[in-house]
C-alpha positions in Angstrom: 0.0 0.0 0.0 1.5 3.4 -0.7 1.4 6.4 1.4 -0.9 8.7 1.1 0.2 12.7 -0.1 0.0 13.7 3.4 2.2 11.2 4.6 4.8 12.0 1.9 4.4 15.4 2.6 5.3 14.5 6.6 8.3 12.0 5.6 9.6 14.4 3.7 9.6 17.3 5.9 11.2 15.0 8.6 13.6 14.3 5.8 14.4 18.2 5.3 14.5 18.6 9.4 17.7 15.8 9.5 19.4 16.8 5.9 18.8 20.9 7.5 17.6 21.5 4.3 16.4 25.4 5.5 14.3 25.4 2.5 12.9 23.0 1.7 12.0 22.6 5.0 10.2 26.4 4.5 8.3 25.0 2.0 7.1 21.5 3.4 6.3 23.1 6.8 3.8 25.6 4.6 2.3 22.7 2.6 1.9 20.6 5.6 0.4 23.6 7.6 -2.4 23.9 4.7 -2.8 20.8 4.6 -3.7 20.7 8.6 -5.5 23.7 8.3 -8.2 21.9 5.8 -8.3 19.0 7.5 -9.7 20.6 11.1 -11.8 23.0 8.8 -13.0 19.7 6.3 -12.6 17.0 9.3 -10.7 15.0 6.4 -9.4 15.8 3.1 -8.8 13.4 0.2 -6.2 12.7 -2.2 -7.8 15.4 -4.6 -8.0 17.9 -1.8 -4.6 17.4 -1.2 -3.3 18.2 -4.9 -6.3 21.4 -5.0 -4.0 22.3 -2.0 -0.6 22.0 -3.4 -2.1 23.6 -7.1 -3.0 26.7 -4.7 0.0 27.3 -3.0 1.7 27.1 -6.2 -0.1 29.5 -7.9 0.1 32.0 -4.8 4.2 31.7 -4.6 4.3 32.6 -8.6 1.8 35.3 -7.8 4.1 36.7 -5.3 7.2 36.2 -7.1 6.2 38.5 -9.7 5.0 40.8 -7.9 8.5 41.2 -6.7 9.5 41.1 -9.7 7.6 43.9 -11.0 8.4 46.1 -7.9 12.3 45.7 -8.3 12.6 43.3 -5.8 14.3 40.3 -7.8 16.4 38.6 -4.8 12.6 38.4 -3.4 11.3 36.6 -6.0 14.0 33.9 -6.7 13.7 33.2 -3.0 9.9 32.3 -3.9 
């Protein structure tokens, strides 16, 4: 049986926490933190949840980053 999106999503993070991987741990702790979030709001949240989840947070971090971008702020926007 394989593990479900949140589960990678936690194995990896602990992964990131031993390799201090600074960030990629910053960016499994925010996915894993949305994931949480809809899961108390939800109760439970499915494998397509999940991927809704991660297609959101995606599209906000390329949002941001050029919006940096476009306000001169380029070292902000690679770290996005």
């Amino acid at each position: 049986m394989s593990q479900s999106l949140s589960e990678q999503i936690t194995s990896a993070l602990k992964d990131a926490m031993r390799a201090k991987d600074k960030e990629r741990l910053r960016a499994l702790r925010m996915v894993r933190a949305a994931f949480i979030e809809v899961e108390k709001q939800a109760g439970t949240t499915d494998e397509a949840g999940y991927l809704a989840i991660l297609r959101r947070l995606r599209k906000q971090r390329v949002d941001a980053a050029e919006q940096y971008r476009k306000g001169g702020r380029p070292e902000l926007a690679d770290d996005e």
